[in-house]
KEKE-3310 file (N, C-alpha, C; in steps of 0.2 Angstrom, whole numbers, plus 5000, padded with zeros to 4 digits):
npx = (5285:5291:5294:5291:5280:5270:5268:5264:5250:5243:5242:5234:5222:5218:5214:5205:5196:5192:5186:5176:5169:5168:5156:5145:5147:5150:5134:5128:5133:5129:5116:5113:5117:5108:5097:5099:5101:5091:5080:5083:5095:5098:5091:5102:5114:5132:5133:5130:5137:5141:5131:5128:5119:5110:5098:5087:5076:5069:5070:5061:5049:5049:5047:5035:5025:5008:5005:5018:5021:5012:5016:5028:5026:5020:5028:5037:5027:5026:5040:5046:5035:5038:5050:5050:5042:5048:5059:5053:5050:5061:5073:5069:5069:5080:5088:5084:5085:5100:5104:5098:5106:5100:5104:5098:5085:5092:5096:5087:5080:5089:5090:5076:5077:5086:5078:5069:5058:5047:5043:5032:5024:5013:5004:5002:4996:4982:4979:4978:4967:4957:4954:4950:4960:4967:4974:4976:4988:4993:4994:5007:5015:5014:5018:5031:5037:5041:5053:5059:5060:5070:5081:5084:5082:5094:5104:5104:5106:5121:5126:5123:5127:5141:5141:5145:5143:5144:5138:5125:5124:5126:5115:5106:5110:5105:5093:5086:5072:5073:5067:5070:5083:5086:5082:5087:5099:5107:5102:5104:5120:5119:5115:5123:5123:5108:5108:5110:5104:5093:5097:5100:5086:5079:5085:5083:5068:5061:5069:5064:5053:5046:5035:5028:5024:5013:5004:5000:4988:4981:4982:4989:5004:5021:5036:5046:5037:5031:5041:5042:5030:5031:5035:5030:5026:5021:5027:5042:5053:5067:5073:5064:5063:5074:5076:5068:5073:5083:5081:5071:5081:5090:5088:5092:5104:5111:5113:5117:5130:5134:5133:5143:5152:5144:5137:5145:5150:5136:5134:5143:5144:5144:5151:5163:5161:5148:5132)
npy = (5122:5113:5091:5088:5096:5094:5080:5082:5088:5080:5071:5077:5079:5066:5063:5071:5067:5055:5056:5065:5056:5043:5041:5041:5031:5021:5021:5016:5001:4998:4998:4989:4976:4976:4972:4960:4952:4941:4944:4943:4945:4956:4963:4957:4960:4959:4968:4960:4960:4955:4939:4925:4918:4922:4933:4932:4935:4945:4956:4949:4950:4963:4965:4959:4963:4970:4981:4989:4989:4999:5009:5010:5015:5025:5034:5032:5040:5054:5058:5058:5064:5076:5079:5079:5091:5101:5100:5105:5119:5124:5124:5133:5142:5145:5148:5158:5168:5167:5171:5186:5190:5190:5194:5197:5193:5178:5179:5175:5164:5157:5161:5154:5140:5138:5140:5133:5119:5119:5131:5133:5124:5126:5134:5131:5119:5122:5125:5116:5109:5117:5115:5102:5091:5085:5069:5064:5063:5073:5085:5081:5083:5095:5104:5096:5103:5115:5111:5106:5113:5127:5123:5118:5127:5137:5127:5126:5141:5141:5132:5139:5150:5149:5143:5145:5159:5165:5156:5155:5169:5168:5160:5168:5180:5174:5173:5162:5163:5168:5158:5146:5147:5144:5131:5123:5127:5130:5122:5108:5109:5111:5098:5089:5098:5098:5083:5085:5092:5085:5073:5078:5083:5071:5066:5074:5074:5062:5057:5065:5071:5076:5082:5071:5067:5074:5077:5066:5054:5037:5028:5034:5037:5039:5031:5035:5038:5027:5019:5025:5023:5011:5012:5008:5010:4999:4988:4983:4979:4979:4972:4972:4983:4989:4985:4991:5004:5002:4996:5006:5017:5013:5017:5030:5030:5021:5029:5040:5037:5033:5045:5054:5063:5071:5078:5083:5094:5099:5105:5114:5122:5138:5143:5150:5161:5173:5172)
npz = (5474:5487:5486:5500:5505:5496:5496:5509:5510:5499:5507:5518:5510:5508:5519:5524:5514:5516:5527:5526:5519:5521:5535:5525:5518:5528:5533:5522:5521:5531:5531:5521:5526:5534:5528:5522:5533:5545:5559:5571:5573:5568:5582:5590:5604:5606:5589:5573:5558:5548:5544:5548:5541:5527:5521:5510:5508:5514:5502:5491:5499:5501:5486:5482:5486:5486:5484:5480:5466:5464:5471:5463:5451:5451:5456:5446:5435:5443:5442:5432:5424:5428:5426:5412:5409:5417:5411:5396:5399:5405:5398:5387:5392:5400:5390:5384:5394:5394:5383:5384:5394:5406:5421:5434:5434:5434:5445:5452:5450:5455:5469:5468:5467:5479:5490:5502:5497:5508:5509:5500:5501:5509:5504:5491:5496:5501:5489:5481:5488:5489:5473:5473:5471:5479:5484:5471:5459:5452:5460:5465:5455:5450:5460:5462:5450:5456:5461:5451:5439:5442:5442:5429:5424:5428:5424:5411:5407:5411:5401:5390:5391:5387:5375:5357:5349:5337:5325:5328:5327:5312:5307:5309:5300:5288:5287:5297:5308:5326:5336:5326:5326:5339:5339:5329:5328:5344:5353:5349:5351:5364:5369:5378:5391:5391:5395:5407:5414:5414:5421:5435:5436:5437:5447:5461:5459:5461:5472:5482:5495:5508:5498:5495:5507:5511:5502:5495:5490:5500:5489:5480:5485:5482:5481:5491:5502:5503:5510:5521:5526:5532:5545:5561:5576:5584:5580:5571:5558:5554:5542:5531:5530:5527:5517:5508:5506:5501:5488:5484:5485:5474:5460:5459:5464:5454:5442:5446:5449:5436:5429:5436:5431:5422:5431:5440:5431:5426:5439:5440:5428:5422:5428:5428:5417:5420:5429)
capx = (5283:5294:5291:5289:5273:5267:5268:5260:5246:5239:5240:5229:5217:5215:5211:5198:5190:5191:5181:5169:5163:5167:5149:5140:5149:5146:5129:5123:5134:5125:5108:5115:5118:5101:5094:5102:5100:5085:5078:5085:5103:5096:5092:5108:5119:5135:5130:5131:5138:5140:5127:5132:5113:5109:5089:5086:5065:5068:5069:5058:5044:5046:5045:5030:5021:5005:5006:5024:5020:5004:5021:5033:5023:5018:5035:5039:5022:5027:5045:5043:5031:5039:5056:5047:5038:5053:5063:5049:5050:5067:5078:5070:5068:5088:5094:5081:5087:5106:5103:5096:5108:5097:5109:5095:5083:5095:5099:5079:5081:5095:5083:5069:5081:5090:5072:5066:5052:5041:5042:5028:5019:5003:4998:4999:4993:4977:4975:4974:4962:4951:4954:4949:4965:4972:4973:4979:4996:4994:4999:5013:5018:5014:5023:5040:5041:5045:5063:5063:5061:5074:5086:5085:5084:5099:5109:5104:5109:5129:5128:5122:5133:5146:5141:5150:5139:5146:5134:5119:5122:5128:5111:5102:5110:5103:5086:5082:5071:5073:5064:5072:5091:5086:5078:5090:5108:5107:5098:5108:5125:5117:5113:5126:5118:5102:5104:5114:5097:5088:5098:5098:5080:5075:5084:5077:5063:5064:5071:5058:5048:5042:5028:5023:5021:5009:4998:4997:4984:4985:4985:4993:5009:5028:5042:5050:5032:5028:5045:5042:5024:5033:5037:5027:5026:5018:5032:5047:5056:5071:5075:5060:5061:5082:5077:5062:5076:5089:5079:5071:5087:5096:5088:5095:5113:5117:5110:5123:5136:5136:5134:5144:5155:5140:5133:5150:5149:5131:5134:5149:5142:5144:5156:5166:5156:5141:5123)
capy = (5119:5105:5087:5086:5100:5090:5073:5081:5091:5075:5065:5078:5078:5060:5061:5073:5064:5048:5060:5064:5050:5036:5039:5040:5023:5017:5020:5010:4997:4994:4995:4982:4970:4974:4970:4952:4948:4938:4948:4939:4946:4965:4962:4953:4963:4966:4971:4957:4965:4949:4934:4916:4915:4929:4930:4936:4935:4954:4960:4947:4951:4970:4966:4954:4966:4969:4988:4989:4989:5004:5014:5012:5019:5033:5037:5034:5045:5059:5058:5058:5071:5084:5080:5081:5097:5106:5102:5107:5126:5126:5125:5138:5150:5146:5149:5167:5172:5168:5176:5192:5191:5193:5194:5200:5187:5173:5177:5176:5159:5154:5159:5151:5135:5136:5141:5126:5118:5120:5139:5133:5119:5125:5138:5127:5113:5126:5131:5111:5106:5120:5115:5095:5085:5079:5061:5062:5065:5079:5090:5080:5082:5102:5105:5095:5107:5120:5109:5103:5121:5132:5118:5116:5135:5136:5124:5127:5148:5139:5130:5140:5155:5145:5140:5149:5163:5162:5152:5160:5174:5166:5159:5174:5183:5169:5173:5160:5166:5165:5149:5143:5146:5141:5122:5118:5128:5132:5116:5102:5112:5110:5092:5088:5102:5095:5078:5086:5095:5078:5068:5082:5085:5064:5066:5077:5074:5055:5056:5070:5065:5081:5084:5065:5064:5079:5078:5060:5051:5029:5025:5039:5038:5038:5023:5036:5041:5020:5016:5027:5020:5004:5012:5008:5010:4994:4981:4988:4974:4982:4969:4973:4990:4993:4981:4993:5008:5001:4997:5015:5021:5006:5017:5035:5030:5018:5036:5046:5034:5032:5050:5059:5065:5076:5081:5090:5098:5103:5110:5119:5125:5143:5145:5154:5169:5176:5167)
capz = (5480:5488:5487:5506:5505:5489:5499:5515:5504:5499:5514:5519:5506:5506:5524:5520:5507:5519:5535:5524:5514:5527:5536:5521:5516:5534:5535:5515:5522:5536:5527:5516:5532:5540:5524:5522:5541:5549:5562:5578:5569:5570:5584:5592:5605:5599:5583:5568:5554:5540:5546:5548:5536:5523:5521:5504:5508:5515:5497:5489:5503:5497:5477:5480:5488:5481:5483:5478:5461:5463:5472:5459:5445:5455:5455:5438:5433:5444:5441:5422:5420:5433:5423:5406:5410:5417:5403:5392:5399:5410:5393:5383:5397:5401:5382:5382:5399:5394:5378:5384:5398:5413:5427:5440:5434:5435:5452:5456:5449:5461:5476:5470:5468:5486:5493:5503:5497:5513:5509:5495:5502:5513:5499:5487:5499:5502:5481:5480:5491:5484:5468:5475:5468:5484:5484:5465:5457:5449:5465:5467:5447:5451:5466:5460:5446:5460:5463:5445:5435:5445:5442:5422:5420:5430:5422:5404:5407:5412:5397:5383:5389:5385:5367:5351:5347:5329:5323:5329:5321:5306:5305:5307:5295:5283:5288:5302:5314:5334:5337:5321:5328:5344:5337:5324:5331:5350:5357:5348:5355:5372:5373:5386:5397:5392:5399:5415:5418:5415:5425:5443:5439:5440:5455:5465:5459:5464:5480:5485:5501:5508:5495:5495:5513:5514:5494:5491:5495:5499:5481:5476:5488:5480:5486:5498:5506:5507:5515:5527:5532:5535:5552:5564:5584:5589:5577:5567:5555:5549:5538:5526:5530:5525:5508:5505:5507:5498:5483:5480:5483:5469:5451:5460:5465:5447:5439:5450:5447:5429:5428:5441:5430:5418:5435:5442:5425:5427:5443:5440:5421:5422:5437:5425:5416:5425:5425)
cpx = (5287:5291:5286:5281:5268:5264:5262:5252:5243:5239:5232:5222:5216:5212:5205:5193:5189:5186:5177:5163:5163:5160:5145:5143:5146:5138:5126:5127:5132:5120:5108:5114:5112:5097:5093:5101:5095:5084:5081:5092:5101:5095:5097:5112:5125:5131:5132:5132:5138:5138:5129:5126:5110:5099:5088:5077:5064:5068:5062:5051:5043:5043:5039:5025:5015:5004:5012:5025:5016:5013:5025:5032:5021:5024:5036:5035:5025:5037:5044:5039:5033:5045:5054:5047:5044:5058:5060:5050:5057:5073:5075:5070:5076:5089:5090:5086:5097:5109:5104:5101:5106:5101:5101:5088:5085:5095:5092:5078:5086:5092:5079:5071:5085:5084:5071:5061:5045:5039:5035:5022:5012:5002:4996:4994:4983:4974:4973:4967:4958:4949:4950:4952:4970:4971:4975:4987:4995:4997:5004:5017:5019:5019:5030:5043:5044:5053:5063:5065:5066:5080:5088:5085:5092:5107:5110:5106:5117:5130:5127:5124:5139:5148:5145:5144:5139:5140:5128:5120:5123:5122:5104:5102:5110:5096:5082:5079:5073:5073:5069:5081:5092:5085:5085:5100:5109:5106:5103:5116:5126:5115:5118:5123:5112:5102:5108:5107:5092:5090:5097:5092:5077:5077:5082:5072:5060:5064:5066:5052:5043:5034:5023:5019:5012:5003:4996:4993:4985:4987:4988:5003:5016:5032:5045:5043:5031:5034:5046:5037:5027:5036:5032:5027:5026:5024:5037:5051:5061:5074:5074:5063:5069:5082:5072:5067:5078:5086:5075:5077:5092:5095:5093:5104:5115:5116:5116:5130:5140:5137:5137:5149:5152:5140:5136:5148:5141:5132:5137:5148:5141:5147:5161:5165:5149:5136:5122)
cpy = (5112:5098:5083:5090:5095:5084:5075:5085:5086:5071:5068:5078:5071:5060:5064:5071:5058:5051:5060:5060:5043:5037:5038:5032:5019:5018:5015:5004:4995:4992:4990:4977:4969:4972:4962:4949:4944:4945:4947:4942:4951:4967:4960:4959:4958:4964:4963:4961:4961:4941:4930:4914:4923:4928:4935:4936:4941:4956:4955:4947:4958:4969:4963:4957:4969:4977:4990:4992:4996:5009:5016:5015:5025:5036:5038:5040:5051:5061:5061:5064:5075:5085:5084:5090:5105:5107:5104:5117:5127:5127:5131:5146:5150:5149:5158:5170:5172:5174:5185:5194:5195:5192:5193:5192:5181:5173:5174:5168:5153:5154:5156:5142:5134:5138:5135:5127:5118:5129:5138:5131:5118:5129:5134:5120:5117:5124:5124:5107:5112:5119:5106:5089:5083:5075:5061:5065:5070:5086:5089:5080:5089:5104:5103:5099:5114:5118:5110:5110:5123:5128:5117:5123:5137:5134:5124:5136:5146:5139:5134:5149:5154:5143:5146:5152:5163:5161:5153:5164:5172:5164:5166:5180:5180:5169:5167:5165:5164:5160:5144:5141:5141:5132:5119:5120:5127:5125:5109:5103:5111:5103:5091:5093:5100:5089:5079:5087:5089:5075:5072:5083:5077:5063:5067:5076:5067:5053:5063:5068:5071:5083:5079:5063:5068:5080:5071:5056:5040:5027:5029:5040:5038:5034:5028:5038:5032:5018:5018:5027:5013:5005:5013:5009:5002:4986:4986:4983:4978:4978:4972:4980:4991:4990:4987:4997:5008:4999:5002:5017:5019:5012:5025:5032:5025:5025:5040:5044:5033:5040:5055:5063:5073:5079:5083:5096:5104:5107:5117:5124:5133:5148:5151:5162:5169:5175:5170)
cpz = (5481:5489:5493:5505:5502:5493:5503:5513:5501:5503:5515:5516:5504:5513:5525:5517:5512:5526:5532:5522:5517:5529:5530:5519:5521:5534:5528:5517:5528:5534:5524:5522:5534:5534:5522:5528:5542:5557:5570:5578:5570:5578:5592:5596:5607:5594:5578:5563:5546:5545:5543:5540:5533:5521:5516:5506:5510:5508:5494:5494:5502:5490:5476:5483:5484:5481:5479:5470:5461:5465:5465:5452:5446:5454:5451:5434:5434:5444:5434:5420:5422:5430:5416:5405:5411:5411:5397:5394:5402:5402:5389:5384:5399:5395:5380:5388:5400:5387:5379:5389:5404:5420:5433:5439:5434:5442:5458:5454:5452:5465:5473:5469:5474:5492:5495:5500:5502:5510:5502:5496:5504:5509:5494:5489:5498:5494:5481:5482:5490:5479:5467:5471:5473:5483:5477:5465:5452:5452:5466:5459:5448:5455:5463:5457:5450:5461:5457:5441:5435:5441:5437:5420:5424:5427:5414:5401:5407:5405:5389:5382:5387:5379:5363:5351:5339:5322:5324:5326:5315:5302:5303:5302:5288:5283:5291:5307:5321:5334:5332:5324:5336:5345:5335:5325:5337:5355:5355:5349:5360:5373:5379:5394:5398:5396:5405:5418:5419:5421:5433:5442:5441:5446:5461:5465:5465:5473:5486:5491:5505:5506:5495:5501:5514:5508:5494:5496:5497:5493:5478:5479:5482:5484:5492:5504:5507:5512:5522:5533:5535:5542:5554:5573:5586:5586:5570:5563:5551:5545:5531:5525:5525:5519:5506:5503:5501:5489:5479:5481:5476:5461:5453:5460:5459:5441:5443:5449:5440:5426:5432:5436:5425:5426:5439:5437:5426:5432:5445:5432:5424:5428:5433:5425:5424:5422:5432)
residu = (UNK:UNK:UNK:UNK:UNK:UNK:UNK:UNK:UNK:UNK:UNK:UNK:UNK:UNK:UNK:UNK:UNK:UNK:UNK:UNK:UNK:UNK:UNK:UNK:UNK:UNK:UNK:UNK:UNK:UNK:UNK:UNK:UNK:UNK:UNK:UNK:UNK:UNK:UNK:UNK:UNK:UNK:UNK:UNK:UNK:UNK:UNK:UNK:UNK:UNK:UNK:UNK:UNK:UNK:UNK:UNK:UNK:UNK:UNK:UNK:UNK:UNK:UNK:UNK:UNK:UNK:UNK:UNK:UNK:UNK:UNK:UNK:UNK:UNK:UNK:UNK:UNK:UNK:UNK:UNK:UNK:UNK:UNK:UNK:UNK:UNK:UNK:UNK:UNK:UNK:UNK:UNK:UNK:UNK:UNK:UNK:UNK:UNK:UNK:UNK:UNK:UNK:UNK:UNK:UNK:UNK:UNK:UNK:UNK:UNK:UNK:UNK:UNK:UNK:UNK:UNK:UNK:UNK:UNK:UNK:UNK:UNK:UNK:UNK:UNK:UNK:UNK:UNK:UNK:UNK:UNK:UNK:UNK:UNK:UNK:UNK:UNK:UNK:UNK:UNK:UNK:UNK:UNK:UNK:UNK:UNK:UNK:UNK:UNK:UNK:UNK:UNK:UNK:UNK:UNK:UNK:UNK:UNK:UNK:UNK:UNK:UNK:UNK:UNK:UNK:UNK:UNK:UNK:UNK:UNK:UNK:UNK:UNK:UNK:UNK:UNK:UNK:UNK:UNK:UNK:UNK:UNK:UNK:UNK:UNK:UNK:UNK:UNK:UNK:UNK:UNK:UNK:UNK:UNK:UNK:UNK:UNK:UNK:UNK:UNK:UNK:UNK:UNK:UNK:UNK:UNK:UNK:UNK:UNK:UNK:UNK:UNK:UNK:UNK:UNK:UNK:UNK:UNK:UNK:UNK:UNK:UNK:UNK:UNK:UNK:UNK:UNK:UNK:UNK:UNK:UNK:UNK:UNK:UNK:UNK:UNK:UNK:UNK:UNK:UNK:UNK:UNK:UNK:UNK:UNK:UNK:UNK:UNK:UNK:UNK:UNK:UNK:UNK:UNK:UNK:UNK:UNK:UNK:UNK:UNK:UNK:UNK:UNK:UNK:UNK:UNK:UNK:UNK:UNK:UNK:UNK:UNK:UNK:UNK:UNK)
# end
């Protein structure tokens, strides 16, 4: 390939990279502006974009809120348990179903992973309001395992096609059982896989808005189901409102960022062989 191709070959793909990723840049750095502004600055036409007076009292009128607090541990409860839980079953049903080399049930696991979540919601909305746990988090810990599950079996079938076989058998014909190779050879191989499935399951889980809007009750809500009561008809303060945002969004994006490099990996784990 000549250096002229070579040259014009990344021109392109720089201007690519810059179409795509411009809006999303443009839009957090606006929220960032309307976060710091006074209200009369949001309002303003033309647009303000960096204010003569920065008004830190938008985040500090989120964080001092006295629900604020009741939210953020909702989140962390239901985050936490719906990561836990899947990584409690998603790993060892990925390391059996990589093993056994289930093609046809992995693929049942890709659909039940690219399936929206509404395709789940009103049954299970129904089984719980029979069951009388709306208004708690437990439907919202139940429910996310439908994102979180697919996601950790998915990623931990890439990873543990990929390991040396070798040494599994190496163990078994030493008289480990299953379980045994699986604990003490197979799983400490897979850590990297494993905390790829950690890190995509807290996300999803995390940024889930869907299930919170529709299960939790007031005291039960999660940070993206409160940020989004702060819309109202009758008075709309985008100041608060783009500080509530921007700090449920702040534990996801330094999580994406420190990790994007696991989290290609995790996605692309098993692009190779067949899962």
């Amino acid at each position: 390939m000549s250096p002229l191709r070579q040259w014009l070959g990344r021109i392109g793909l720089a201007f690519a990279i810059i179409v795509i990723v411009s809006p999303s840049v443009l839009f957090f750095l606006w929220m960032l502006s309307l976060s710091v502004k006074f209200e009369i600055d949001n309002a303003s036409y033309p647009p303000v974009f960096i204010p003569e007076r920065f008004n830190w009292g938008n985040y500090t009128a989120v964080l001092d809120s006295k629900r604020f607090s009741t939210y953020f541990m909702n989140s962390l409860i239901v985050t936490g348990a719906a990561t836990a839980f899947a990584l409690l079953v998603g790993v060892p049903a990925g390391y059996g179903l990589a093993r056994m080399r289930a093609h046809k049930a992995a693929v049942v696991i890709l659909i039940a992973r690219i399936t929206p979540g509404l395709s789940y919601l009103i049954p299970l909305f129904l089984l719980f309001q029979w069951l009388g746990l709306l208004g708690t988090l437990w439907p919202q810990i139940i429910i996310h395992l439908v994102v979180t599950v697919p996601i950790v079996i998915w990623i931990m079938i890439g990873y543990f096609e990929t390991t040396p076989m070798e040494l599994e058998e190496s163990a078994l014909i030493d008289g480990a059982s299953r379980w045994q190779v699986f604990r003490y050879v197979a799983l400490p191989i897979a850590r990297p896989g494993v905390a790829v499935a950690f890190i995509l399951a807290v996300i999803f889980s995390w940024n889930n808005f869907v299930f919170g809007i529709v299960l939790a009750g007031r005291e039960t809500r999660t940070l993206p189901v409160a940020v989004y009561n702060m819309i109202s008809f009758d008075q709309l303060s985008w100041g608060p409102l783009a500080a509530a945002a921007l700090i449920v969004t702040l534990p996801v994006l330094l999580l994406t960022v420190f990790a994007q490099r696991q989290i290609v990996a995790g996605l692309t784990a098993g692009a190779v062989k067949g899962g």
